[in-house]
C-alpha positions in Angstrom: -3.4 -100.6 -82.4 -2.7 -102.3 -85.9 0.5 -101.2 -87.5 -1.3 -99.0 -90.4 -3.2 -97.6 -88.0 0.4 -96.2 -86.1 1.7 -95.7 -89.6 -1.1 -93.1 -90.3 -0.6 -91.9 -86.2 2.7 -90.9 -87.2 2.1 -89.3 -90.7 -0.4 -87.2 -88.9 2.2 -86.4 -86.2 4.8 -85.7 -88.7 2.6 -83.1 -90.5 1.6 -81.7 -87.3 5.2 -81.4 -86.7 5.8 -79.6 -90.0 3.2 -77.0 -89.8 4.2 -76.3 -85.9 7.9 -75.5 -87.1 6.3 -73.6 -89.8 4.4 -71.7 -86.9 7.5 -70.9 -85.1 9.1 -69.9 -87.7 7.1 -67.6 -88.5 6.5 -66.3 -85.0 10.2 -66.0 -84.6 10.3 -63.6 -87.4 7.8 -61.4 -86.2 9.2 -61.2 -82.9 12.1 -60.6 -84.5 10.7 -57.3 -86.7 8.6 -55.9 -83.8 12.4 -56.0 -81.7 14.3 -53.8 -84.7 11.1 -51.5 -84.4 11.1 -51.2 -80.5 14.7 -50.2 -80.9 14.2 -47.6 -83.3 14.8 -43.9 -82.1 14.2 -40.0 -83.8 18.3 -40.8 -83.6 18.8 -43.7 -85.8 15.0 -43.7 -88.0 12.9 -40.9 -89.4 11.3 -41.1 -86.6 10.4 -37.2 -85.0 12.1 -37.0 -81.4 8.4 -36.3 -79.7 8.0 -40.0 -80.8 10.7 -41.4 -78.7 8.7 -41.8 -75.5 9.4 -41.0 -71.9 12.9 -41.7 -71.6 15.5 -40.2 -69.6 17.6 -37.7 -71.8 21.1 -38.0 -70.8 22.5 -35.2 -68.0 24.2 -32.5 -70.1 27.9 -31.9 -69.7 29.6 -28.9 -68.1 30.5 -26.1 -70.6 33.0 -25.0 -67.6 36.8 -26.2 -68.1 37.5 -28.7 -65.3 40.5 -27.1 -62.8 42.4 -28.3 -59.4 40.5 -25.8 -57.0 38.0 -27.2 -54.9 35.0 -25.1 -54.5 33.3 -23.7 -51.6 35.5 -21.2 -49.3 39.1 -20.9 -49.6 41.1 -22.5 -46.9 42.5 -19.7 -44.1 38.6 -18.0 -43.9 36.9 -17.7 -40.7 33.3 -18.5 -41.2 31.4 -17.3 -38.0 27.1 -18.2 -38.3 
């Protein structure tokens, strides 16, 4: 191989290099924007909540004050079956 013929190898190879990080770039972006859409929710967009998906809604919380007595029967019954 002469030495213009690897000069012009290697000016090809640069501007392969150039439009490949262009490329990337690029892609990296769009990965980026389809992430901030995937996280989007009816809670944080204007999203309606029928649009959220199959997700698990969280458990809801007891209304019922929490207290020291255990529950089932009192202690002293006589439970006969």
């Amino acid at each position: 191989m002469t030495e213009t013929d690897k000069d012009k190898r290697i000016t090809e190879l640069e501007e392969a290099l150039v439009r490949l990080e262009a490329l990337l770039k690029k892609a990296h972006e769009k990965i980026e924007e389809l992430e901030r859409r995937l996280n989007l929710n009816s809670s944080n967009s204007s999203k309606p909540p029928s649009s959220d998906g199959l997700r698990k809604k969280p458990s809801p919380t007891s209304l019922c004050p929490k207290t020291d007595k255990s529950s089932g029967d009192k202690q002293g019954t006589l439970v006969i079956h």
